[in-house]
C-alpha positions in Angstrom: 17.0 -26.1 -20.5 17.9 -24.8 -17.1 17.0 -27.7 -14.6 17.3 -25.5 -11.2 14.7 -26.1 -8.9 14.5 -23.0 -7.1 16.0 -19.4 -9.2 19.8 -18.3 -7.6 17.6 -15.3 -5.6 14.9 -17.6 -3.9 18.2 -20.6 -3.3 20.1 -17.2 -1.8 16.9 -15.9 0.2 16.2 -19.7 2.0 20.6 -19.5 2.4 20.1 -16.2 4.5 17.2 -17.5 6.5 18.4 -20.8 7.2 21.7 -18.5 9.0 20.0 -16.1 10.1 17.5 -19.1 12.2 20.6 -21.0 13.2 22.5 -17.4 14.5 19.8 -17.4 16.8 19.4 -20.6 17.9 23.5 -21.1 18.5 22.9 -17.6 20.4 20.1 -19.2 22.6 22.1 -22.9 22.7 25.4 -20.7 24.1 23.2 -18.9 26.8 22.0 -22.3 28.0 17.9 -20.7 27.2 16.8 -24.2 27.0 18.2 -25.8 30.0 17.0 -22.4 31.9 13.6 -22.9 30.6 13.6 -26.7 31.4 14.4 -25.4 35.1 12.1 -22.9 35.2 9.4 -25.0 33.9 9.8 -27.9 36.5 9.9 -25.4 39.3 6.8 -23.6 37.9 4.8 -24.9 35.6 2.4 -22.4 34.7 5.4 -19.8 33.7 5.7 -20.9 30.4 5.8 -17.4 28.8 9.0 -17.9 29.5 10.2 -19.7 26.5 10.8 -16.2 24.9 14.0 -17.7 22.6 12.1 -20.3 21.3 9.5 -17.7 20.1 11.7 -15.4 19.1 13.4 -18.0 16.4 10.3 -19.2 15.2 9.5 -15.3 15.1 12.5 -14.8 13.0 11.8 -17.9 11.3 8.1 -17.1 10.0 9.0 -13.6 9.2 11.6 -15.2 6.8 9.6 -17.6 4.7 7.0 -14.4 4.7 9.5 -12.4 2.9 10.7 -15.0 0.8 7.4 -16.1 0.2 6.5 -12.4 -0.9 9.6 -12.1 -3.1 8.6 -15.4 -5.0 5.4 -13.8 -6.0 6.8 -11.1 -7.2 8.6 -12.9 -9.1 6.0 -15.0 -10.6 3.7 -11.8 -11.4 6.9 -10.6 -13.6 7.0 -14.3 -15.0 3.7 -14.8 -16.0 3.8 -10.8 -17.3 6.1 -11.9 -19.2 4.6 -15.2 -20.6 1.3 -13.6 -21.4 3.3 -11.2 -23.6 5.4 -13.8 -25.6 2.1 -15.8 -25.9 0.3 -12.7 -27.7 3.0 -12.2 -29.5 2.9 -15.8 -30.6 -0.6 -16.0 -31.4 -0.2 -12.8 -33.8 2.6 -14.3 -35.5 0.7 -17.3 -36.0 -2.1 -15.3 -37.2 -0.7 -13.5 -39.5 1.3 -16.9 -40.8 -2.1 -18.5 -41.5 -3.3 -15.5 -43.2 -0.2 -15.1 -45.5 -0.4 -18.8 -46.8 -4.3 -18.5 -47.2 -3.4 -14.9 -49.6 -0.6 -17.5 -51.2 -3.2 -20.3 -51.7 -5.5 -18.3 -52.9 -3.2 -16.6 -55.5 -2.1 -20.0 -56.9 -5.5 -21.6 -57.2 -6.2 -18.5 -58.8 -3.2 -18.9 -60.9 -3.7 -22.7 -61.5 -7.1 -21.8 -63.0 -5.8 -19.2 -65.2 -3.3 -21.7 -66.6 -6.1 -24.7 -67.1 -8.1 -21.9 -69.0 -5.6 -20.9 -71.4 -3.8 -24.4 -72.0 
């Protein structure tokens, strides 16, 4: 039994978004956003729609886990698709096992009575 937490796509999805988030927050760090914003928000306090970077990776962030999060239920509809199917299947074949051994036990009950009649 496979004992994976997460399938290869959803472990390569969270791989892309984790870059992609720190991409953009090396690109802000290398810019020096924060210790503009830090200045700019000691000088004037009621600016703070200026923290644009920060926003922007939790932007990218959220828009990540919403496309992963989509993709996973995709996944699952497939999944349980899937499941429902085999399951059916199942049942039938279970149905149709019970009815062939209750046609068999009926045959040789029916047989075993023939054989107490004639012996």
């Amino acid at each position: 039994m496979d004992k994976r937490i997460l399938p290869a796509s959803a472990f390569n999805d969270l791989v892309i978004i984790a870059i992609v988030f720190i991409f953009v927050f090396i690109l802000s760090y290398f810019f020096n956003v924060f210790a503009f914003i830090v200045d700019l928000l000691k000088n004037h306090p009621n600016w703070i729609t200026y923290i644009d970077e920060v926003i922007t990776g939790l932007l990218t962030l959220s828009v990540g886990f919403a496309i992963f999060a989509w993709r996973r239920w995709q996944e699952l509809k497939k999944e349980t698709a899937r499941r429902i199917k085999i399951q059916e299947e199942l049942i039938k074949i279970a149905n149709t096992k019970a009815e062939t051994e209750r046609i068999i036990s009926k045959q040789l009950r029916c047989e075993i009575e023939q054989r107490k009649q004639i012996g």
